[in-house]
C-alpha positions in Angstrom: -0.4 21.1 21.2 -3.1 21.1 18.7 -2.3 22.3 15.0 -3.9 22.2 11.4 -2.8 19.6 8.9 -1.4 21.8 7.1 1.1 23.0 10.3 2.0 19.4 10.3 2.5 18.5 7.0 4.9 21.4 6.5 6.7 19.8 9.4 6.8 16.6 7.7 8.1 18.0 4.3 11.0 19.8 6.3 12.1 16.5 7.8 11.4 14.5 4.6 9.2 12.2 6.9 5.6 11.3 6.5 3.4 11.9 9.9 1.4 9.0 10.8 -2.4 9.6 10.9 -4.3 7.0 13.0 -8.2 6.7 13.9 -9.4 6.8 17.5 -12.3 5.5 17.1 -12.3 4.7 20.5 -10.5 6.2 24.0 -8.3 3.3 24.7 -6.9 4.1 20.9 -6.8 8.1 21.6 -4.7 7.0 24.5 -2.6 4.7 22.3 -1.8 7.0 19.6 -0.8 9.6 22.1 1.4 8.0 24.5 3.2 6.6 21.9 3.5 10.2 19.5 4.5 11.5 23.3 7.1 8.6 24.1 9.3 9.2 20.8 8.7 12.8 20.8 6.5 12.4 16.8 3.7 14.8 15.6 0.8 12.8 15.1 -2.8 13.0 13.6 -5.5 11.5 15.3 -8.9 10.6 13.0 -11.8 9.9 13.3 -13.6 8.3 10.2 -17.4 8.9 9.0 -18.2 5.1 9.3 -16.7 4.7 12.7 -20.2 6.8 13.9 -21.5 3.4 14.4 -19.2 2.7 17.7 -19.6 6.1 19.0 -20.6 9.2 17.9 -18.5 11.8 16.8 -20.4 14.2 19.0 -19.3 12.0 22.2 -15.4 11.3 21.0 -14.6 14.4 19.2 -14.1 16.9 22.0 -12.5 14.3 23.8 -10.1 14.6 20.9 -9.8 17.9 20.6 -9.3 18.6 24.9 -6.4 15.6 24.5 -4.4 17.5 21.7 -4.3 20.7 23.4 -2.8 19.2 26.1 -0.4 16.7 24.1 3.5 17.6 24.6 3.9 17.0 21.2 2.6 18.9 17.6 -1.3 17.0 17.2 -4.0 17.3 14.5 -7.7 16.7 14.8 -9.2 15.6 11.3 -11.9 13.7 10.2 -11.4 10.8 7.8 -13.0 10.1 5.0 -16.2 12.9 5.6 -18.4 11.5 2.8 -21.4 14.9 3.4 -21.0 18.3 3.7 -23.1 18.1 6.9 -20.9 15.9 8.6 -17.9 17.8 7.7 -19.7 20.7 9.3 -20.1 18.5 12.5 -16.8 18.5 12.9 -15.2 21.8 12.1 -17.7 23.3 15.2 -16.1 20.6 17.3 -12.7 21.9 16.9 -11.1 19.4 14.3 -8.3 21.4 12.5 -8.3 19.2 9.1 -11.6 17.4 7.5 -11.3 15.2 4.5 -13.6 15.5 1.9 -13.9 12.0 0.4 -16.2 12.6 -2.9 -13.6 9.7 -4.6 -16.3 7.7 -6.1 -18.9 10.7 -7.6 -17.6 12.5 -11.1 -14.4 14.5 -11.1 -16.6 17.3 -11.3 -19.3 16.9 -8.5 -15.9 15.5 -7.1 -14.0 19.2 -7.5 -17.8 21.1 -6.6 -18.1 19.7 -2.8 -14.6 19.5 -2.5 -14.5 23.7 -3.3 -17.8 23.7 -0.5 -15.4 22.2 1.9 -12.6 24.0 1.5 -14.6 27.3 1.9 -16.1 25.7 5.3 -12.7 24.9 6.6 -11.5 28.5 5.8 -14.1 30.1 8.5 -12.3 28.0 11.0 -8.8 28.1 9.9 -8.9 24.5 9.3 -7.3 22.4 6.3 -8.7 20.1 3.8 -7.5 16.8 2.5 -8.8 15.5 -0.3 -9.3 12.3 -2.6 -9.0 11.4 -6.4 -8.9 8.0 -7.6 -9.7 5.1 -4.8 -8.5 2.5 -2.7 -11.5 0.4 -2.7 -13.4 -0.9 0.3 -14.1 1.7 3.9 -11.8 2.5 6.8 -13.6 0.2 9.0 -10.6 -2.3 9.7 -13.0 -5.2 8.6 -12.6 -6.1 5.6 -10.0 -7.9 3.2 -8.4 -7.8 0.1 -5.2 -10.0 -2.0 -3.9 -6.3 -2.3 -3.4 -6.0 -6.1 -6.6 -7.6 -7.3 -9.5 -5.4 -6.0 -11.4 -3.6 -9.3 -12.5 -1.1 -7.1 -9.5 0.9 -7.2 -9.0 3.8 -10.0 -5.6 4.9 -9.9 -5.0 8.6 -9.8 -4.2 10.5 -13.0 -1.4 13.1 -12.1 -2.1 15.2 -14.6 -5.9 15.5 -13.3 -4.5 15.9 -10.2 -3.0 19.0 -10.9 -5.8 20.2 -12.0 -8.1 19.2 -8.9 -5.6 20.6 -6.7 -5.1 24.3 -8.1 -8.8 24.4 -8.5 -10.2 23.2 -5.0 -7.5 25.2 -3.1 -6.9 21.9 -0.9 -3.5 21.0 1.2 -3.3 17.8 0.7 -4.6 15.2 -1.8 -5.0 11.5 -1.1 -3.7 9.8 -3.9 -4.6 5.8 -5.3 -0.9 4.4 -6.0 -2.3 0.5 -5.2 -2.8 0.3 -1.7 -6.4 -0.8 -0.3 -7.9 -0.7 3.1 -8.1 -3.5 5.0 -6.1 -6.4 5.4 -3.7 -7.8 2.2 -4.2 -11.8 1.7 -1.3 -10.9 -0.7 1.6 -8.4 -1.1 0.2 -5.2 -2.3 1.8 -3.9 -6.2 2.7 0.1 -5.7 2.9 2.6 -8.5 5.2 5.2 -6.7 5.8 7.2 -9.8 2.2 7.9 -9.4 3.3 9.5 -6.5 6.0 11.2 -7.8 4.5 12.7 -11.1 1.2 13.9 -8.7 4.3 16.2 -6.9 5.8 17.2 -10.0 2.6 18.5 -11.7 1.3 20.1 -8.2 4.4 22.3 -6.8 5.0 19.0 -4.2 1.0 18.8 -2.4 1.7 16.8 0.4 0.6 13.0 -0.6 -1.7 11.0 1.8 -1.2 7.2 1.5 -4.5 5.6 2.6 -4.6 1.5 3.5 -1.2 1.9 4.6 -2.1 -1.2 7.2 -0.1 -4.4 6.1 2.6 -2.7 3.9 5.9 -3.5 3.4 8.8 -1.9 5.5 10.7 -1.2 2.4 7.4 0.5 0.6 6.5 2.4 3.2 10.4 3.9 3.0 9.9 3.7 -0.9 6.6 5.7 -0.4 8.1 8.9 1.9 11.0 9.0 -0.7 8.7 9.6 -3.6 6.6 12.7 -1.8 4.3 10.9 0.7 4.1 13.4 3.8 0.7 11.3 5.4 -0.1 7.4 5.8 -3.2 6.5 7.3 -3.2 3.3 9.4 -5.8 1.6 10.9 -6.2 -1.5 10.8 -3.1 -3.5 12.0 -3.7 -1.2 15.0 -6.6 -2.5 15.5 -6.0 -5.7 15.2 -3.3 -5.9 17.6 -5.5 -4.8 20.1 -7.5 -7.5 19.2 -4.9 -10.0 18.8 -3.5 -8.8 22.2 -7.0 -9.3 24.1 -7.4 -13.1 22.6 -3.9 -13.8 24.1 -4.7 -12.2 27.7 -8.0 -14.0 27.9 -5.9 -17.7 27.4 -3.8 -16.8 30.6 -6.9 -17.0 32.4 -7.5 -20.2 34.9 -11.0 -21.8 34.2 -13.9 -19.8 36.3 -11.6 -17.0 36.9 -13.3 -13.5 36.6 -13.2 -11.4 33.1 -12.7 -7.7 33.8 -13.4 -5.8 30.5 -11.2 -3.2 32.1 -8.3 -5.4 31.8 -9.2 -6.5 28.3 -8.9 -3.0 27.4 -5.7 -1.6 29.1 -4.3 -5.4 27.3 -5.4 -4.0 24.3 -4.3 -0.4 24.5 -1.3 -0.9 25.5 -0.6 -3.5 22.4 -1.8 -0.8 20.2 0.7 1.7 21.3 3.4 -1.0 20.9 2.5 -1.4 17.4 2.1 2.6 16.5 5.3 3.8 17.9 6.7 0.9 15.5 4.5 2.4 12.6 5.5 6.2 13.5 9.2 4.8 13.2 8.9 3.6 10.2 7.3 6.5 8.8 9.7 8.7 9.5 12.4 6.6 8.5 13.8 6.5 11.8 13.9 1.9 12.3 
């Protein structure tokens, strides 16, 4: 069943539960993400991210998306991740995507708060919902790269009481706050600032929270993290890489001259990736 972000964020404020967001950057993902949401019976958002256009284009996988959540059994959101042009947002409003983020994180809170405005206005045309981001997390949703975690100068933390602000002003319905996670992979444990969180839905009549880098996080700080107001963690990478992780491992069962069938390199890897989300989605909503 395919619904805005805002649909399932209310859903996830009624339960106290965050909804996990995860990119399909790819089909055996999309089919990852919804066989597991399906299994345990979770709401789920499946993204696609601006920088992922470089392993298939969101022309090609985004109606795929869209056709797949109407015909989920479960609550499903279609939103593009981290939309860095107004253009590209565009793109994917006319493909169906109920929720865009607007990621203008790293121009001036004013240019910032300007696009963000232009998006929000798009989205209205279609009935869709905006997420946006202040502050950063450092580094691109690509699954890549790494990072010790605490360390990486990139980050700006987000000032609540700016956040108020850029909330009533843009009209968003959800706000991606920098609490001191990073994407990527940790090399070390990651230091939170959840009263970030919790000031940001004091000061903004409780906006729904996005955690992005929620990859390689603690159980216990992911639990910390819904308590404080976090109603959406994005998570990427550790998906990805047990895919990865799963494929290595099938390909050292194999005798020496014995055929390599990318299909069964894929179904490996899919089928590890749904392992690890429903153990993700379960943790988000506070359920393992």
């Amino acid at each position: 069943m395919l619904v805005t972000l805002k649909e399932i964020l209310k859903m996830a404020e009624e339960k106290k539960m965050a909804v996990g967001a995860f990119n399909a950057a790819n089909l055996e993902s999309l089919q990852a993400v919804l066989g597991a949401a399906e299994e345990l019976g979770y709401p789920v958002i499946i993204q696609f991210a601006q920088c992922h256009e470089a392993w298939i284009p969101l022309e090609l996988i985004g109606p795929v998306m869209v056709e797949q959540a109407k015909k989920a059994a479960v609550p499903v959101c279609v939103h593009l991740d981290h939309g860095e042009t107004l253009a590209y947002l565009e793109c994917a409003l006319k493909l169906g995507f109920t929720g865009i983020m607007y990621d203008g994180s790293t121009l001036s809170y004013e240019e910032n708060l300007k696009n963000t405005r232009q998006a929000v206005a798009m989205a209205a045309k279609t009935g869709a919902s905006v997420e946006a981001e202040l502050g950063s997390m450092g580094k691109r949703e690509t699954g890549a790269g790494e990072t010790d975690g605490g360390a990486d100068d990139t980050k700006i933390y987000t000032d609540p009481e700016q956040a108020k602000a850029f909330a009533e002003e843009s009209g968003i319905d959800a706000l991606a706050c920098s609490f001191g996670t990073t994407h990527g992979i940790y090399l070390s444990e990651p230091r939170l600032d959840f009263d970030v969180v919790k000031k940001v839905r004091a000061l903004t009549n409780a906006i729904p929270v996005v955690m992005h880098g929620g990859s390689g996080v603690s159980r216990e700080d992911y639990h910390r993290a819904v308590r404080a107001g976090v109603r959406k963690i994005n998570y990427f990478t550790y998906m990805d890489k047990a895919g990865g992780n799963a494929a290595a491992e099938y390909l050292k069962t194999l005798r020496v001259q014995e055929p390599v069938f990318f299909s069964s390199i894929s179904m490996t890897a899919r089928d590890a990736m749904r392992e690890d989300v429903k153990a993700a989605m379960r943790m988000f909503a506070l359920s393992d």
